[in-house]
MARNUPA-203747 format. One record per atom (N, C-alpha, C): atom name; y, x, z. Coordinates in steps of 0.001 Angstrom, whole numbers, plus 500000, padded with zeros to 6 digits. Atoms other than C-alpha are relative to their C-alpha. Layout:
<recs>
<at:CA; c2:Y; c1:X; c3:Z>
...
</recs>
This chain:
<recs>
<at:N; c2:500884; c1:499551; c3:501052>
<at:CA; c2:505451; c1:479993; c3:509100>
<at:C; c2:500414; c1:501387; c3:499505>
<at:N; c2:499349; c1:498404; c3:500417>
<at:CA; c2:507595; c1:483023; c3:507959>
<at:C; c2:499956; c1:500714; c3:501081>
<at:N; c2:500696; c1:498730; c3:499336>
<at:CA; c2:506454; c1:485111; c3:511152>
<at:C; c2:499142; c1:500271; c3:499940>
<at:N; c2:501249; c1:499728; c3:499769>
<at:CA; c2:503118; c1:484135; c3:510753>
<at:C; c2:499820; c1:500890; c3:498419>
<at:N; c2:499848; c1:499054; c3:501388>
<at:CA; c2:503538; c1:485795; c3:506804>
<at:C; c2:500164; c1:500985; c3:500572>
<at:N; c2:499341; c1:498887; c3:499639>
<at:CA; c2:505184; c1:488682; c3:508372>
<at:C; c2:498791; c1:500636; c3:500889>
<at:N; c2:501092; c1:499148; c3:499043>
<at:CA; c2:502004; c1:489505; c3:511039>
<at:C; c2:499034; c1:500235; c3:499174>
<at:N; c2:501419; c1:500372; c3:501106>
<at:CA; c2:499489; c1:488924; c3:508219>
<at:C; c2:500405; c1:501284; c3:498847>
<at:N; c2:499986; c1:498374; c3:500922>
<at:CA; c2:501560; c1:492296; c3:506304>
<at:C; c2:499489; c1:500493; c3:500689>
<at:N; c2:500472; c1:498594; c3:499557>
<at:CA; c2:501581; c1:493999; c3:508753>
<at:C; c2:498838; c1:500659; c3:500556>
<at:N; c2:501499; c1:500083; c3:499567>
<at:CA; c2:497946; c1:493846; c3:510009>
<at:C; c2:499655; c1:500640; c3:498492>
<at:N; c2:500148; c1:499752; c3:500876>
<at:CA; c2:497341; c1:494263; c3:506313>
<at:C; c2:499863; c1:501310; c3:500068>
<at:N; c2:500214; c1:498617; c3:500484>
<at:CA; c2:498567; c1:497365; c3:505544>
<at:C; c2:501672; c1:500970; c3:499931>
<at:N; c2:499373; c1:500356; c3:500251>
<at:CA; c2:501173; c1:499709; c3:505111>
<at:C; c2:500584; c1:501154; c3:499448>
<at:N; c2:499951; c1:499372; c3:501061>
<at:CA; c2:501837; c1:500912; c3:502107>
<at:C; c2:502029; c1:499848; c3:499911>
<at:N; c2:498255; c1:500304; c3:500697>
<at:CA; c2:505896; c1:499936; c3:501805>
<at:C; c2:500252; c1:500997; c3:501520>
<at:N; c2:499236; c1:498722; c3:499343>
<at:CA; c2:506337; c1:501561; c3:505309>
<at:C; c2:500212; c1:501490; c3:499727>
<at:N; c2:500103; c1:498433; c3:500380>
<at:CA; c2:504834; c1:505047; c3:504419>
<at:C; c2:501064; c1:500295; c3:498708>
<at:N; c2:499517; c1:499845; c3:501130>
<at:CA; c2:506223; c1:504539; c3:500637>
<at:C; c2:502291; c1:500370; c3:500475>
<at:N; c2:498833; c1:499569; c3:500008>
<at:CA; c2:509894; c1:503950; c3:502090>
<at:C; c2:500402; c1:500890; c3:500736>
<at:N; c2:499463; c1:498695; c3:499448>
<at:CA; c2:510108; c1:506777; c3:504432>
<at:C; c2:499734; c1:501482; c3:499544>
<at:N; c2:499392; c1:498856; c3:501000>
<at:CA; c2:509606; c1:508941; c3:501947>
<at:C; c2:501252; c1:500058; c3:498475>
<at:N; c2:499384; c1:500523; c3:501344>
<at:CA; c2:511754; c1:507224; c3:499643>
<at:C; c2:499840; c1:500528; c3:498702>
<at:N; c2:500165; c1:500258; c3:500884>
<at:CA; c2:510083; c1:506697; c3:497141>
<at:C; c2:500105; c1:498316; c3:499457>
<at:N; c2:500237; c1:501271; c3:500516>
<at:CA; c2:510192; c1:503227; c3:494897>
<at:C; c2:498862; c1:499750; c3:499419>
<at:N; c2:500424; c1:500812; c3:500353>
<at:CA; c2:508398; c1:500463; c3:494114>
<at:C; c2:499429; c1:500845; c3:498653>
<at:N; c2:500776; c1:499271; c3:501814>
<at:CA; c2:508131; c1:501849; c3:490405>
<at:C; c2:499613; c1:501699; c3:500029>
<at:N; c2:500578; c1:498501; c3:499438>
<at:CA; c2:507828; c1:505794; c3:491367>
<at:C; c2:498448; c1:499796; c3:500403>
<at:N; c2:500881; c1:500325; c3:499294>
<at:CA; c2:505190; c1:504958; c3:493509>
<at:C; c2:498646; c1:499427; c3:499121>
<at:N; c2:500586; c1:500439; c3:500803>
<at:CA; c2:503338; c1:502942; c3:490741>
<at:C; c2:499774; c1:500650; c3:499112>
<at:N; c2:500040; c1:499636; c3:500952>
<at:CA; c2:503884; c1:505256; c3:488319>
<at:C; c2:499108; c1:501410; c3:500295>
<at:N; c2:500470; c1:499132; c3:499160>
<at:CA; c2:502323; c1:508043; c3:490563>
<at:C; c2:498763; c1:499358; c3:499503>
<at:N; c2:501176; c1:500289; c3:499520>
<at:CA; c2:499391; c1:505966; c3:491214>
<at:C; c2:499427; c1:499240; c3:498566>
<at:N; c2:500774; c1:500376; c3:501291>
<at:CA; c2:498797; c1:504702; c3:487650>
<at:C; c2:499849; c1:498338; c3:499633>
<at:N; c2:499954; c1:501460; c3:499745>
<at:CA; c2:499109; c1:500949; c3:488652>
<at:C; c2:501567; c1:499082; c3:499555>
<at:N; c2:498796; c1:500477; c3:499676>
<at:CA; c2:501841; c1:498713; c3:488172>
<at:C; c2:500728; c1:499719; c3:500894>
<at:N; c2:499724; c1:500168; c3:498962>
<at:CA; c2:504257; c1:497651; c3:490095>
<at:C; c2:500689; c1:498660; c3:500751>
<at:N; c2:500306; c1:501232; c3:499862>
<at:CA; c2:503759; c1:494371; c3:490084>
<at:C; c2:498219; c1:500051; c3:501351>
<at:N; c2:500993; c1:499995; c3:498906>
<at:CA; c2:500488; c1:495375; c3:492001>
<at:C; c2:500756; c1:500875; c3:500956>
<at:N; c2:499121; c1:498769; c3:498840>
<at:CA; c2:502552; c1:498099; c3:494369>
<at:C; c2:500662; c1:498698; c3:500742>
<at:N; c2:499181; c1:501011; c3:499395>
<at:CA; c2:504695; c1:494577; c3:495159>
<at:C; c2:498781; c1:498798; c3:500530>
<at:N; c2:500719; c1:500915; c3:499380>
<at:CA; c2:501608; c1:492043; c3:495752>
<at:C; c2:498901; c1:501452; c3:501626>
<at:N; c2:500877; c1:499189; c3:499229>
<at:CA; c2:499571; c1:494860; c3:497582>
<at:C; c2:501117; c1:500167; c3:501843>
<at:N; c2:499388; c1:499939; c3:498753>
<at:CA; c2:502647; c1:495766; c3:499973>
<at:C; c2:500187; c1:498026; c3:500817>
<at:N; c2:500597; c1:501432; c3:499500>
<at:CA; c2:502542; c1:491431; c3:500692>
<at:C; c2:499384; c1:500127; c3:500462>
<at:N; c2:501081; c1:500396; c3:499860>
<at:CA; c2:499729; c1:492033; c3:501878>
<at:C; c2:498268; c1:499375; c3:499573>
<at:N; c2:501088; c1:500417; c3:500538>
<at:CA; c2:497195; c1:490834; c3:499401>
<at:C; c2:499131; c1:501172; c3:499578>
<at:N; c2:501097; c1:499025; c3:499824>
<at:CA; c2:493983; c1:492655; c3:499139>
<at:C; c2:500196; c1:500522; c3:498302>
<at:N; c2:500198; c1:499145; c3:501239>
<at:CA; c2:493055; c1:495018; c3:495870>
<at:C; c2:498913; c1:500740; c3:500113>
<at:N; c2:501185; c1:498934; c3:500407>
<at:CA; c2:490050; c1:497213; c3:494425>
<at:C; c2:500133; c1:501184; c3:500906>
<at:N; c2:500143; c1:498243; c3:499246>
<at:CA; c2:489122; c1:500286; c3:496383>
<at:C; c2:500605; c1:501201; c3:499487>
<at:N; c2:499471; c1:498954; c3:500610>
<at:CA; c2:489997; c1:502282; c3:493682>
<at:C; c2:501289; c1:499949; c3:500113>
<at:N; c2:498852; c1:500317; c3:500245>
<at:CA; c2:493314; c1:500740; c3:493748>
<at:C; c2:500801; c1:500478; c3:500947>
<at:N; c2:500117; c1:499981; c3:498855>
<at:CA; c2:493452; c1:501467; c3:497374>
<at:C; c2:500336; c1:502011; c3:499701>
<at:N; c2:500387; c1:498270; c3:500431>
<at:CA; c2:492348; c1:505469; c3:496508>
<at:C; c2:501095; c1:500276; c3:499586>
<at:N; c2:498777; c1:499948; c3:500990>
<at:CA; c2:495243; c1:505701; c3:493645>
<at:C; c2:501080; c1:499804; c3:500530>
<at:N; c2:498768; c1:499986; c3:499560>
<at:CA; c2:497851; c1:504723; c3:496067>
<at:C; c2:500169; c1:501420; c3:500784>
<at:N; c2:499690; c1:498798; c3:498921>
<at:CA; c2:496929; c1:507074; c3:498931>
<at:C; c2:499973; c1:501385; c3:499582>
<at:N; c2:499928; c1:499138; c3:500693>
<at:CA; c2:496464; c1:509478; c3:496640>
<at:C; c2:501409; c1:500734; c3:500037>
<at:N; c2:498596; c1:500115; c3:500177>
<at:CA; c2:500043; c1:508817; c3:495318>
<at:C; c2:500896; c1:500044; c3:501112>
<at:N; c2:499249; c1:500445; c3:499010>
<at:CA; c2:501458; c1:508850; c3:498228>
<at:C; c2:499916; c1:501719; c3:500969>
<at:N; c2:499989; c1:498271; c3:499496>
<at:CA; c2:500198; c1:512826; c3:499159>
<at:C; c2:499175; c1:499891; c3:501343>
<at:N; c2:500795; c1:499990; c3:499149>
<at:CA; c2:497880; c1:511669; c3:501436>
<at:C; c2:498811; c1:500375; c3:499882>
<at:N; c2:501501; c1:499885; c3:500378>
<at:CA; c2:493959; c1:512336; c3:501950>
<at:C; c2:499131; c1:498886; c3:500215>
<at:N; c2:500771; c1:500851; c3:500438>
<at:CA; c2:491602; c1:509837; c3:501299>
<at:C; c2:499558; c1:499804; c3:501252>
<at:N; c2:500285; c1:500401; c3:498477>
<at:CA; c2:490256; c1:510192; c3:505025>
<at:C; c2:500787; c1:499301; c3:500709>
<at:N; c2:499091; c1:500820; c3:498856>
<at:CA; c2:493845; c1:508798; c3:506161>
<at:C; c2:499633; c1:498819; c3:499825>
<at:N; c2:499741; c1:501633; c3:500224>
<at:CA; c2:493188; c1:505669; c3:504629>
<at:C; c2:499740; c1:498452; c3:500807>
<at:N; c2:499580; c1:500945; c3:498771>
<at:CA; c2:492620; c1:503639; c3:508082>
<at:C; c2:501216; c1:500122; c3:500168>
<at:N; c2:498875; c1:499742; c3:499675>
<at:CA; c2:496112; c1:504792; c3:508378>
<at:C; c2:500683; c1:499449; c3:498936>
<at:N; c2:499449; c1:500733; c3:501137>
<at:CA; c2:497143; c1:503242; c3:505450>
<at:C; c2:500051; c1:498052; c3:499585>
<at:N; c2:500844; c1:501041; c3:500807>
<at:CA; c2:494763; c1:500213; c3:504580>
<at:C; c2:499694; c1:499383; c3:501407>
<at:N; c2:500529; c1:500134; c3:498806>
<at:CA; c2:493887; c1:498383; c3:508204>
<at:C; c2:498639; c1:499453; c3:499989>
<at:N; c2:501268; c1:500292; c3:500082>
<at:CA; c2:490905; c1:496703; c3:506706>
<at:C; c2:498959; c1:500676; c3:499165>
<at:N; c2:500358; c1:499227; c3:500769>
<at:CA; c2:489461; c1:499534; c3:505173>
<at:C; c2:498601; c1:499988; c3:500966>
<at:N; c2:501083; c1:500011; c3:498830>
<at:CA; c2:485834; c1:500265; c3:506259>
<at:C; c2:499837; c1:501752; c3:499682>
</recs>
């Protein structure tokens, strides 16, 4: 069961990879994007969030809004 969690991030999305190779944190990262980081921690899980919420990271993160297949995998 804990691999099948683990394929279901990373299909997701991936917001903790990009976030830690720039090292930045959990709370940085949140505080950037205006969100908590209580959502920065369910979002990198894998659980879905608002578009805008979505926007506000990649934002935060110094990206452009076009990467966000590169970010988000179920983005449309």
């Amino acid at each position: 069961m804990r691999s099948y969690r683990k394929v279901i991030v990373l299909m997701g999305n991936r917001v903790k990879q990009i976030r830690e190779s720039q090292l930045v944190s959990k709370a940085e990262l949140a505080r950037k994007a205006g969100v908590s980081p209580i959502t920065i921690d369910r979002i990198e899980k894998g659980m879905d969030c608002r578009m805008d919420t979505k926007r506000k990271i990649i934002k935060a993160l110094g990206l452009k809004l076009s990467d966000a297949s590169e970010v988000f995998d179920n983005d449309n």
